[in-house]
C-alpha positions in Angstrom: -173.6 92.3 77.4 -174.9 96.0 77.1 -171.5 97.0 75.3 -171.4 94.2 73.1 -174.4 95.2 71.9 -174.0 98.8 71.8 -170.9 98.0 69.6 -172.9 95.6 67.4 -176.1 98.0 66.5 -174.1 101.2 66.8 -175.1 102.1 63.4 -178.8 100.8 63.6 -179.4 103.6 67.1 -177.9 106.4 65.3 -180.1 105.8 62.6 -183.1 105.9 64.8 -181.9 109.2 66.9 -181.1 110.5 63.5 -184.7 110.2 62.2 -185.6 112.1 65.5 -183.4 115.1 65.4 -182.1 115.7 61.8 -179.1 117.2 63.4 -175.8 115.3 63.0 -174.0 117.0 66.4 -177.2 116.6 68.8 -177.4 112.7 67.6 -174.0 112.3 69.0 -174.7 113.5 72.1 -177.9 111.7 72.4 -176.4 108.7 71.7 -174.0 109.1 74.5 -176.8 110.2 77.2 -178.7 107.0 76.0 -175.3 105.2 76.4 -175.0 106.9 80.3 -178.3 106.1 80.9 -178.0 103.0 80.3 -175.2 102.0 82.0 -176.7 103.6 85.0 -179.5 101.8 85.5 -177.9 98.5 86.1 -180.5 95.9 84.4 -179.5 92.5 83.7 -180.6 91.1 80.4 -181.8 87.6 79.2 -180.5 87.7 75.9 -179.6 90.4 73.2 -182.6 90.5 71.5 -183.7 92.0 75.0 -181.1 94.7 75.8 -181.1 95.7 72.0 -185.0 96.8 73.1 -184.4 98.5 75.7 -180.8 100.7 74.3 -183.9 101.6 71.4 -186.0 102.5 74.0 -183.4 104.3 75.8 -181.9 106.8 72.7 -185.6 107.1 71.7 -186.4 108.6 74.9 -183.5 110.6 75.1 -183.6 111.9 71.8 -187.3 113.0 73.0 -186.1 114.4 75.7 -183.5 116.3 73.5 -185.9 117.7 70.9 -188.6 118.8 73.8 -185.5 120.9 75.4 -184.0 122.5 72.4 -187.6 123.4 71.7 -188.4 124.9 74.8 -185.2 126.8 74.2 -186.1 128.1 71.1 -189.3 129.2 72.3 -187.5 131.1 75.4 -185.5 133.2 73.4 -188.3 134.4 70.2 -189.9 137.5 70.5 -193.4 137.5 70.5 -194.7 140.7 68.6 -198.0 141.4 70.3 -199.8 142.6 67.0 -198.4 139.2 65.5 -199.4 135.5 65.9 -200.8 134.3 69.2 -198.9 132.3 71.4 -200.6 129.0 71.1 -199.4 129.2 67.1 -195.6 130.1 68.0 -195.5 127.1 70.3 -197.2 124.6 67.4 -194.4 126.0 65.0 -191.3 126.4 67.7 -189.3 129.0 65.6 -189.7 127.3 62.7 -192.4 128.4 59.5 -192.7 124.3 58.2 -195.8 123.3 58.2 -195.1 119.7 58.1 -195.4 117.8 61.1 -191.7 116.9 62.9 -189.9 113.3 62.9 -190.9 113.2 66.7 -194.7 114.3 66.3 -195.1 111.7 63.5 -193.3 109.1 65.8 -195.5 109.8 68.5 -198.7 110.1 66.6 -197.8 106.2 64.8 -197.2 105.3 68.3 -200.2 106.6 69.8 -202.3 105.0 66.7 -201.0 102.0 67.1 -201.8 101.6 71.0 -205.5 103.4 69.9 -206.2 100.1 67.3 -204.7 97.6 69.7 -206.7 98.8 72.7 -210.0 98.9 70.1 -209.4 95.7 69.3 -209.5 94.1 72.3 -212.5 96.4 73.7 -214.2 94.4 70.5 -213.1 91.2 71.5 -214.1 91.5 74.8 -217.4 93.3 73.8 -218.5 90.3 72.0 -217.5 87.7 75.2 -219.7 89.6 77.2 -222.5 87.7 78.4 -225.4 88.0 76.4 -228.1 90.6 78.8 -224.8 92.9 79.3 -223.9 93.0 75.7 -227.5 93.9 74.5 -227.7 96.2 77.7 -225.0 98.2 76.6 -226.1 98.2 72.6 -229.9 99.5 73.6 -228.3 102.3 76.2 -225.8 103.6 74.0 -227.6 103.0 70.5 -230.2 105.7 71.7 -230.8 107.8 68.7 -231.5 110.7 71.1 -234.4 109.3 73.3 -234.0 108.6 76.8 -232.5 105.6 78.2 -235.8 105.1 80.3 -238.2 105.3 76.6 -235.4 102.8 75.5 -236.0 100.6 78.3 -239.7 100.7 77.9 -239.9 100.3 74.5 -237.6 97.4 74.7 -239.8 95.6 77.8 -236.4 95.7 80.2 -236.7 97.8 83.7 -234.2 100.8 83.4 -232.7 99.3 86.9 -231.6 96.4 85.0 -230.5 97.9 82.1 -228.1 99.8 83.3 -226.7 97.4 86.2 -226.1 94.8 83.2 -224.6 97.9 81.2 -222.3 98.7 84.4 -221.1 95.1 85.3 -220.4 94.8 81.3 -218.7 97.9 81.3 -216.7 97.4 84.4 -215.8 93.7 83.2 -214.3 95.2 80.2 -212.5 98.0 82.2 -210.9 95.3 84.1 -209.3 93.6 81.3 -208.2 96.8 79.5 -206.2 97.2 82.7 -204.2 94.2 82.4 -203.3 95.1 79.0 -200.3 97.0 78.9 -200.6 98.7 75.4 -203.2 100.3 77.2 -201.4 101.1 80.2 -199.4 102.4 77.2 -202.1 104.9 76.0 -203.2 105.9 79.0 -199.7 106.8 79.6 -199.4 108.8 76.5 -202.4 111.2 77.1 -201.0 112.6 80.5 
């Protein structure tokens, strides 16, 4: 089933290592890594739709991994002139003097933005199923203003004990669910 579809969407996973790497020769290769790759890892599919996920997946990995290395190359081999830039600003630009960010970084950042809104999302959804004394427990402790949590507590009547074990339990409740999520798996992922 992999080739079949590899033969069908051809066109469609060049276009996407294209948009990556803006170099003709390096998408071919990438494309037949991704198609190695593949084929090496022996996974059974349900249906197309399925396997047509995962050979994008695959060649956008791979052309990742491809950018990341030519880059590290380029950076390798460029004299740094000590009176010149510092290092840090010869890494952002990797031999190049754009200023624009690259395919990949946009790709990454959209990704990354898009796992950052799902993830707040549901922390919202499941802020507002919280029971009621853990929800305003975590409102008056980290709606402060810059007074203490303990002239918080007073002020609202509630012992700062019980404050911040309702704060705790809602926070770990919500911890818990993030964890089954796995856009944010996802994210978490991303910021190693």
């Amino acid at each position: 089933m992999l080739e079949q579809v590899w033969r069908r969407y051809h066109r469609l996973l060049r276009r996407v290592a294209g948009r990556i790497l803006l170099d003709r020769d390096a998408v071919e290769d990438v494309l037949q890594e991704s198609f190695a790759r593949a084929l090496a890892a022996r996974r059974r599919f349900s249906g197309r739709r399925e396997a047509l996920n995962y050979l994008n997946r695959v060649v956008i990995n791979t052309s990742i991994d491809f950018y990341r290395k030519r880059r590290r190359h380029l950076l390798r081999f460029q004299p740094v002139d000590p009176a010149g830039p510092p290092l840090e600003e010869l890494v952002g630009r990797a031999g190049s003097d754009r200023r624009s960010p690259t395919p990949l970084e946009r790709l990454l950042s959209r990704e990354r933005l898009q796992a950052q809104e799902s993830v707040l999302r549901h922390v919202h959804d499941a802020l507002t199923d919280l029971p009621r004394g853990q929800r305003d427990a975590i409102d008056l402790l980290l709606n402060r203003n810059g007074r203490s949590c303990r002239e918080v507590c007073a002020e609202a009547g509630i012992p700062y004990s019980t404050a911040r074990s309702r704060m705790l339990g809602g926070i770990d409740r919500i911890r818990r669910q993030l964890l089954d999520r796995e856009d944010f798996r996802q994210l978490m992922r991303m910021r190693r």
